[in-house]
N, C-alpha and C positions, 0 to 999 in steps of 0.2 A: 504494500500500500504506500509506504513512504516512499517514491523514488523520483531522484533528481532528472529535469526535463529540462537541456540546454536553450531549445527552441522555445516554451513558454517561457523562462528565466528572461531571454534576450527581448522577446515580446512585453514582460512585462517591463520590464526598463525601460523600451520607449515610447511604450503607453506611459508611465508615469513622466517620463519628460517632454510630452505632447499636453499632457493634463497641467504642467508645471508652468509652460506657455502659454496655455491659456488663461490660467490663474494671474499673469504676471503682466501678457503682452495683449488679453483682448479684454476687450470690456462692450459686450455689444449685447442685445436680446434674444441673441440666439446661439449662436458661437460656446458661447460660456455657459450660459444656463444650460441650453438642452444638449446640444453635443459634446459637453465634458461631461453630461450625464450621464450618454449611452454610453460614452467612454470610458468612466469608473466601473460599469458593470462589466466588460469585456477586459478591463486591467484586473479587477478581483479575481476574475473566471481565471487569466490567464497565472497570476499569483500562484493560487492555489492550486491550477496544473503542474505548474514546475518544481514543485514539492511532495505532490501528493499523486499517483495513479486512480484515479477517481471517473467514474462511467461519466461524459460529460454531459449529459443531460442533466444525472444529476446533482453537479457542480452549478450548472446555468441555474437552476430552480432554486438552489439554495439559496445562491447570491444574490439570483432574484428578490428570493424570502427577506435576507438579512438586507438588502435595501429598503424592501417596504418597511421593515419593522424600524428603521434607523429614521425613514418617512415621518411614520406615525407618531413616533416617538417624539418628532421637530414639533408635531403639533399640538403636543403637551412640555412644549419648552423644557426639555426635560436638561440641557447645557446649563442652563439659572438654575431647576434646580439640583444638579450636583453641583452646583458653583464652581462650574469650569468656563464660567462666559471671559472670562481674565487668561485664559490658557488660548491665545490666537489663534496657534495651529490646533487643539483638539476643537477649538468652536469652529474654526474654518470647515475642517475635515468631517466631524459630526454635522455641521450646518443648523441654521436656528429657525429658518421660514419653511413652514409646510406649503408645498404644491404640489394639486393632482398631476400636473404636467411634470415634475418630476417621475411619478411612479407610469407614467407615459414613457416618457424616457427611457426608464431602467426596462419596462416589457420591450422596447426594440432593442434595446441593444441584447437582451435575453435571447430575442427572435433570431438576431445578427450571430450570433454564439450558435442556435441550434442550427439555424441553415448552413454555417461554413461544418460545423462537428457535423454534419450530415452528410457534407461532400469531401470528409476528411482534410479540412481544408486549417482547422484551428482545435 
């Protein structure tokens, strides 16, 4: 179950410096919000590949799962109250505004995950 995967490693790396540009270099209403969004769930997916031999569907469902619930949770300010709104990078990361279009988001890029793992593609 635990076995290292060079090709998700190297993918997750520059997903996270694509997601790190955007964070840094755009500032637009689409760009940032919703296409670093399917993008976070395609970085987790690919994470957790290169660590883990895991069936990828369901890997895609889970990270699926744990976006929505990290969602839900924004909409019970849950960053105030663990009083980590002062910790920049976990209030960043965690995020504090609930959007449906978020959990929009995170289903395409779910959907983007199962159709390439369908043509063994990711």
């Amino acid at each position: 179950m635990l076995k290292f995967n060079q090709k998700y490693f190297y993918l997750t790396l520059v997903l996270f410096l694509i997601e790190v540009c955007i964070a840094v270099f755009v500032n637009d209403v689409f760009i940032r919000p919703f296409v670093g969004d399917i993008l976070v769930v395609i970085l987790i997916y690919c994470f957790i590949r290169a660590f883990w031999d895991i069936k990828p569907s369901v890997v895609a469902v889970s990270v699926f799962t744990f976006a929505c619930i990290i969602e839900v949770l924004q909409y019970f300010n849950f960053v105030n109250k663990l009083g980590l709104q002062n910790n920049k990078i976990l209030a960043i990361a965690l995020g504090s505004t609930f959007d449906w279009k978020d959990i929009i988001a995170y289903a395409i890029g779910t959907i983007i995950i199962l159709q390439l793992a369908n043509y063994n593609k990711i």
